[in-house]
N, C-alpha and C positions, 0 to 999 in steps of 0.2 A: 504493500500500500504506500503511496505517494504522503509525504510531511509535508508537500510544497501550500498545501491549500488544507481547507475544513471539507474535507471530501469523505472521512469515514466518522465512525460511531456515532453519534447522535443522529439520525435526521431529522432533524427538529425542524421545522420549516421548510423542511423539504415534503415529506408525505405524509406527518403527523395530522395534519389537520385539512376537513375537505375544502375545497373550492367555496364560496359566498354563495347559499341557494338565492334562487330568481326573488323570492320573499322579501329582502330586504337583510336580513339578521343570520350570521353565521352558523352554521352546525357544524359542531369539531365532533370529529371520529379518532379514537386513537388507535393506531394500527401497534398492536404485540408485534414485537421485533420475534422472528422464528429465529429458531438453532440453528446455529453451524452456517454457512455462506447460502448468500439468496444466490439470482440469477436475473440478466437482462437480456431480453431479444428486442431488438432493432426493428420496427415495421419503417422501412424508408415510404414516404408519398409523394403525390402529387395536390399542391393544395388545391387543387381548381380540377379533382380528377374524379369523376363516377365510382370508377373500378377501383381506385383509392379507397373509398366510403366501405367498399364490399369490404375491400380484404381486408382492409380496418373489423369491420366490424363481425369477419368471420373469423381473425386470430385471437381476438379477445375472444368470444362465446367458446372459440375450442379450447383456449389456454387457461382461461381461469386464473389469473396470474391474483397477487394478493394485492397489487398497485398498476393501476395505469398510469403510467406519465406520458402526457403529450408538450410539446415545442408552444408553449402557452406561457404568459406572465400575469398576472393579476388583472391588468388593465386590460388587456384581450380579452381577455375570459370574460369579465364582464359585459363589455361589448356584444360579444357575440351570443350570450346568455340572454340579450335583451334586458338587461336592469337598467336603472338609471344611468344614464351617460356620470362618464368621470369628468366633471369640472376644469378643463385646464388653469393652470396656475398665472393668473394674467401677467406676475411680475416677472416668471420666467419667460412669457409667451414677446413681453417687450423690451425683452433686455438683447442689445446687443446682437448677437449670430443666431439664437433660439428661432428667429423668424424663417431665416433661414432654413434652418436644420426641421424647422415644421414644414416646409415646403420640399425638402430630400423627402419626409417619410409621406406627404402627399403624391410625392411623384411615386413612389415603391407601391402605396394604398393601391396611385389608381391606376397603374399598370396590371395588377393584380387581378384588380375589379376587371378590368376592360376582357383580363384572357375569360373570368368566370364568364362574362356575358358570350362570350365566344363558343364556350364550352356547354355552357346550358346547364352552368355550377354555381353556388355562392361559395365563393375565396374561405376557406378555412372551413369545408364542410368535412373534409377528413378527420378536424382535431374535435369538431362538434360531436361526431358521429363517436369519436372515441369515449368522449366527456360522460356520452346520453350511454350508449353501452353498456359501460362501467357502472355505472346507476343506476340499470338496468339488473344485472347481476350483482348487486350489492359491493361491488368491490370498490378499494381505494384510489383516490384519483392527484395527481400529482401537478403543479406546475414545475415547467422544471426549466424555461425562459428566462434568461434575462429581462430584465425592464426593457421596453422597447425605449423610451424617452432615452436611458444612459446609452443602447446601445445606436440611436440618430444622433446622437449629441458625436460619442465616440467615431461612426461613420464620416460623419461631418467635418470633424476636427479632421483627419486622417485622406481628405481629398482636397488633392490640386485645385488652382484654379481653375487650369483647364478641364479635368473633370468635374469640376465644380459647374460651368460654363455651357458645356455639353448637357448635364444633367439639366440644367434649366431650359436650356433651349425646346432639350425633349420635350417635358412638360407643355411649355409655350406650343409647342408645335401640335402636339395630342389637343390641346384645347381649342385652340382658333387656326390648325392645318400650317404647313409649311411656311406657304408665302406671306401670311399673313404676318405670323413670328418673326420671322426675317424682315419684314417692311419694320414690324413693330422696333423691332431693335436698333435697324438703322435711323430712325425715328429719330430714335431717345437719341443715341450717339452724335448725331445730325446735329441737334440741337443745340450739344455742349460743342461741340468741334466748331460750328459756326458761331459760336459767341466768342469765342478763344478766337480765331480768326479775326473777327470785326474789331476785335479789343487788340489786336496787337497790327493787323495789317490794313485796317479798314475797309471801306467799300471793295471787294473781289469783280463781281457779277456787275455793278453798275456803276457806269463814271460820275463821278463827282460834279460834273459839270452836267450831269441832266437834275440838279437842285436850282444850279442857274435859271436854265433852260426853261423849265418848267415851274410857277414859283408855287404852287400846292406842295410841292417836294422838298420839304426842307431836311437839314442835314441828320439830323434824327431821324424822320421819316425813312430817308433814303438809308443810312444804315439797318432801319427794322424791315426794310423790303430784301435789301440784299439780302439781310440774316436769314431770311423766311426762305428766298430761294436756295441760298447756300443750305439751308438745313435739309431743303427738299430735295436737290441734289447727292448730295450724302445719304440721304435716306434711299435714296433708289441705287447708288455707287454701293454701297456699304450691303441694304438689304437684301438686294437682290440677289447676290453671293452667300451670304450666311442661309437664306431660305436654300439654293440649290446644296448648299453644303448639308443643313439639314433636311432636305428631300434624299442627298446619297447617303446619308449615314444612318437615315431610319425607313430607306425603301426598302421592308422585308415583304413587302405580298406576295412573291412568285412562293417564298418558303414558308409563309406563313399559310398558306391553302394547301402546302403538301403537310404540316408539322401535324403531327400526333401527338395527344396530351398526354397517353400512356407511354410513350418515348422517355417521360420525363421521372420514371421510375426506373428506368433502365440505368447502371454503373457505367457504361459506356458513353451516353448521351450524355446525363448528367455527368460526368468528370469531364468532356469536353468543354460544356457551357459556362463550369467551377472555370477552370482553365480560362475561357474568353474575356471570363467577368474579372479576373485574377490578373489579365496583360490590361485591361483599360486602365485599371486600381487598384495594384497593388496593396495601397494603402486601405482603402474602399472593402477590401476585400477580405481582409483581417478582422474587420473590426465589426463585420457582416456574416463571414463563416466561422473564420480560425475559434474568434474568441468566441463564440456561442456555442461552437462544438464543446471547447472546452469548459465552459461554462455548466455547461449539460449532463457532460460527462462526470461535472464535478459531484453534481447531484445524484444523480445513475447511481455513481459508485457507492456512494454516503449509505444509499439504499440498500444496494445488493451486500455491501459486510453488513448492514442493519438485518440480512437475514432475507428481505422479501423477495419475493419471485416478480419479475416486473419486465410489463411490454410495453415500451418506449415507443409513440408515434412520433416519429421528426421527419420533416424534411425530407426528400432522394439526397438533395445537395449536403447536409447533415452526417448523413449516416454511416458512409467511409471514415470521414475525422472522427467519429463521437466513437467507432466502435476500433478504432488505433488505440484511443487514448483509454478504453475500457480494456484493450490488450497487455497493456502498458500504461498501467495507473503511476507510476512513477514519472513520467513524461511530463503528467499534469501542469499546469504552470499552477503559479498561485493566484490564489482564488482573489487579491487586493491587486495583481497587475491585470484583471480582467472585469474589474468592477470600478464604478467612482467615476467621476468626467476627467475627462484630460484636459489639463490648463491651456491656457494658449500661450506662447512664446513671451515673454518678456520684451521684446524689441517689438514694435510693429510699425511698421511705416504708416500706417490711418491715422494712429494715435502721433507719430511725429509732424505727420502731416497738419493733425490739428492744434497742435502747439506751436506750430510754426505759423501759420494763418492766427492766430490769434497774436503773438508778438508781433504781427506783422499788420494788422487793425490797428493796434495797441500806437505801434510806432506812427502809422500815418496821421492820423489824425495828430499826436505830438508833435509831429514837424510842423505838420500846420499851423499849429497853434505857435512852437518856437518859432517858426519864419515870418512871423504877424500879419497871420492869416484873420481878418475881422471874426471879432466872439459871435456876435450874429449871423456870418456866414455859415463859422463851424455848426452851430447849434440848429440854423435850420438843414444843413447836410447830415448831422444824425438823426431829426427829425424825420427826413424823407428818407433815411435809411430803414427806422421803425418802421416804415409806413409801407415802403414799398414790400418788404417782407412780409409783413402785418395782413396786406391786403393779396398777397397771392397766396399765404400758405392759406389764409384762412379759406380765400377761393376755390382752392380744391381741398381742401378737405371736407366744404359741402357737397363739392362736386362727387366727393366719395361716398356721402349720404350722412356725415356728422352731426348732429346735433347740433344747434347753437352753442351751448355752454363747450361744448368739444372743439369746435371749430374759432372761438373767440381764444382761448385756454392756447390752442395751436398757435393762431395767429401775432399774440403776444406774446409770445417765445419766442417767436421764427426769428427774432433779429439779436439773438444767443446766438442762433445757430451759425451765426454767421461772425458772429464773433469768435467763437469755439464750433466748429464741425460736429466735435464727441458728443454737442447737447443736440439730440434732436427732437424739434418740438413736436413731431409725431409722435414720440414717447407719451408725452404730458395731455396731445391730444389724446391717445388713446386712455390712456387711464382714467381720466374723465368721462371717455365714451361707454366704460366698462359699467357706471352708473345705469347707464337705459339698457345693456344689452348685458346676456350672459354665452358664455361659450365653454363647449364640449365637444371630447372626441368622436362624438354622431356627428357632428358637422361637415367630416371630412367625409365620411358615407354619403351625405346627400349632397355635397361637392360633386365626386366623384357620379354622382348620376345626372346631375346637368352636365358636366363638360362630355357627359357621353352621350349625350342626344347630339346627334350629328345633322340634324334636320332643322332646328332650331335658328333663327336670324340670329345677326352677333348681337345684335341693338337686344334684342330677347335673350337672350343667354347671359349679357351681362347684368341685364334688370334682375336675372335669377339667383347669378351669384352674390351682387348685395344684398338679396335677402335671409342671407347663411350668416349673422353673428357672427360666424367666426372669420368670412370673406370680408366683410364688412370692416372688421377690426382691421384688416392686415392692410387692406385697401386705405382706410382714414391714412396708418402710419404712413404708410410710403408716401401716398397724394400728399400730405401735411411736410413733406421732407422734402419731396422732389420741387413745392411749390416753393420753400424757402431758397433751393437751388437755384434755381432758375431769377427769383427776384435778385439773388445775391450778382450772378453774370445780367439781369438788367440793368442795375445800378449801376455797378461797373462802367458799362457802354452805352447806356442811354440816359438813365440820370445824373453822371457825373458830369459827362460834356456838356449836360446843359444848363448844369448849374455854375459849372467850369466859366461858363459865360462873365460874370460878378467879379472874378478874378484874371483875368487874359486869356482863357480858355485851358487847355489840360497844358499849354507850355505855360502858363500863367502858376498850374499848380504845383510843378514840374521845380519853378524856380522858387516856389515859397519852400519848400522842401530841401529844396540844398540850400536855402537861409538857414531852415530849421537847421539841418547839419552842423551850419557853419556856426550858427549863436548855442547851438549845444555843445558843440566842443571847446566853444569860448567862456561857459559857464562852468563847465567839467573842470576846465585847468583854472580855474581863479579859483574855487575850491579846492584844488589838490594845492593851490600854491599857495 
């Protein structure tokens, strides 16, 4: 037996006690530990598979084992029990990558969902089938899963950007089709790439001299006309490559109308697809197989020296590693490097990034004021700083469906955000928003059955997804974030130059600034001297 983990004698939380009944209130069963060493057999499945269900449910009835364990953790189980949805934890759900990492296990959900629709299965009717079974002949039933939360969080941590990138794309694409995704993206990109452009090189697309020309057209104007077509330009440069790229990298139909779901039982199949999924993400892939097998295993064993005889449903993809590590219980790892969240690095360029954008607000505005820049000027140029921020994040985040109190909450913050990047007033909107709405893990169930109506207008399918709490929520933050974005590159290029006016224009500001320089270094050294 392995020292490396809590994998033998007690199992205490492993099979002592049953599953939550559908009622609401726990019934514990204690199972007597038998003499001398149990035993575990392996039913490998397919979760989305018919002939899964059977043979599931004809090895139990013939084995009679003293525990079932299936590939289940607490929060599944209930789920798929039909009890009350589990409450997401909203402080986790806005903090930070969490949002993220709920969108990896949306994408996992409704890939999932979309094969059972395919197959004419509901996704996890193999572990159902095990659960009802077992309770059927009185016997003990086991979760033997990791948390799914610690093992999205651990997936999450452990993927590239690039597969980080990819994975979203997917998503995007399964929702609203290829080109759509791809436009959408170059879109977004578009947008910042042409503000960054107009801000450093001006007008691209149209001459300066059709403001002359035309006097409706003035120099503002004509910068937010270029901007518009420079972003539409990029948007069609940019999207319409990332759409064909993800049309070749998720055109499976020719194999997807020969594939067989009972394939997906088969050692062979399954250890190539282990394999495919193992060269995209290495990392991805550890923290999806390796450490769950192990995980499983760890429990397994706890069981079988506890004496019980026990039929383990996991996984096809599962079943090879879990029963290595039940060969070779010494192999084990331990059971604290395969639990708990993994930190994130200590260095990160977002977080330098936003300390630098923040000393770098901090100082402009200083220069201005050292180069005797007028106190009326400053003060109404932080004004329309407020303001302009104030008035777009708050913009979309009704646009997102917020609340007044959520959307005002947002809007007053957004000009943090722009002081500091790391405060985003999406946060603040949504926790506010959390007041009128509540959100649970059913959410993502009835997500996943809009974006699968394929027939649906986009105008209607988006109507449907605001009306998911949990869509809703994720939708305010980002709209509330991306809108302070965007006010912050307006400012920049459209209200600065025109307030730049008051002072000589942006070379006017140009030279209060190297005042400021020059009477701050003139101040510094009378103090040192």
């Amino acid at each position: 037996m392995s020292d490396h983990g809590n994998s033998g004698g007690d199992p205490e939380g492993v099979a002592s006690e049953r599953p939550p009944s559908p009622g609401g209130e726990t019934t514990v069963q204690r199972l007597e530990p038998s003499e001398g060493e149990g035993s575990v057999e392996l039913v490998g499945t397919a979760h989305v598979s018919s002939k899964s269900v059977e043979e599931v449910e004809g090895t139990i009835a013939e084995r009679r084992p003293d525990v079932v364990a299936v590939e289940l953790d607490e929060g599944r189980y209930r789920q798929m029990k039909g009890e009350t949805p589990e409450d997401l934890d909203a402080s986790d759900l806005l903090h930070g990558n969490t949002v993220f990492q709920f969108l990896a296990y949306w994408m996992l959900s409704y890939v999932q969902t979309r094969l059972g629709e395919r197959f004419d299965i509901k996704p996890g009717a193999d572990m159902m089938a095990a659960v009802e079974t077992a309770e059927e002949h009185g016997l003990g039933v086991a979760l033997v899963d990791r948390d799914i939360q610690t093992t999205i969080q651990r997936f999450w941590r452990r993927l590239s950007t690039r597969e980080k990138a990819t994975m979203f794309g997917g998503l995007l694409a399964g929702m609203f089709g290829t080109l759509e995704a791809g436009l959408g993206v170059g879109a977004f990109l578009g947008v910042f790439l042409a503000l960054g452009a107009e801000l450093i090189a001006g007008p691209l697309l149209l001459t300066p001299g059709l403001a002359d020309a035309v006097p409706l057209v003035g120099g503002s104007l004509l910068v937010l006309l270029d901007g518009a077509l420079l972003a539409a330009a990029v948007a069609l440069l940019v999207g319409l490559p990332i759409a064909a790229l993800l049309a070749y990298a998720l055109d499976t139909d020719t194999e997807y109308e020969e594939f067989d779901i009972e394939e997906l039982t088969d050692t062979d199949v399954v250890s190539a697809m282990m394999e495919e999924f193992r060269q995209f993400s290495p990392g991805g892939a550890e923290a999806l197989i390796d450490e769950r097998d192990a995980f499983i295993a760890h429990r397994l064993v706890a069981l079988r020296e506890a004496g019980y005889d026990v039929v383990a449903v996991v996984g096809a993809g599962h079943r090879a590693g879990i029963q290595s590590y039940l060969d070779n219980p010494e192999r084990l790892p331990s059971m604290e490097s395969i639990t708990g969240t993994l930190k994130q690095k200590r260095f990160s360029l977002y977080k330098l990034f936003g300390y630098l954008f923040t000393v770098g607000f901090a100082v402009f505005f200083g220069l201005l004021v050292l180069g005797g820049a007028r106190e009326g000027w400053v003060i109404r140029l932080l004004v329309a700083w407020f303001l302009v921020n104030g008035i777009a994040a708050l913009s979309l985040a009704k646009l997102a469906g917020a609340h007044w109190p959520s959307a005002l909450v947002g809007g007053g913050i957004a000009w943090l955000t722009s002081v500091n990047p790391l405060l985003a007033p999406g946060w603040f909107a949504g926790y506010v928003e959390l007041r009128y709405i509540d959100v649970n893990i059913a959410d993502i169930s009835t997500l996943n059955e809009i974006v699968s109506d394929e027939e649906a207008p986009l105008g209607e399918l988006y109507s449907r997804l605001t009306d998911v709490p949990l869509f809703r929520l994720i939708a305010i933050v980002a709209m509330t974030n991306v809108g302070s974005m965007i006010a912050s590159y307006g400012f920049v290029f459209v209200v600065l130059p025109y307030m730049s006016a008051d002072v000589g224009g942006i070379a006017g500001i140009v030279d209060l600034m190297l005042d400021g320089v020059e009477n701050g270094a003139r101040i510094v050294l009378d103090v040192i001297s």
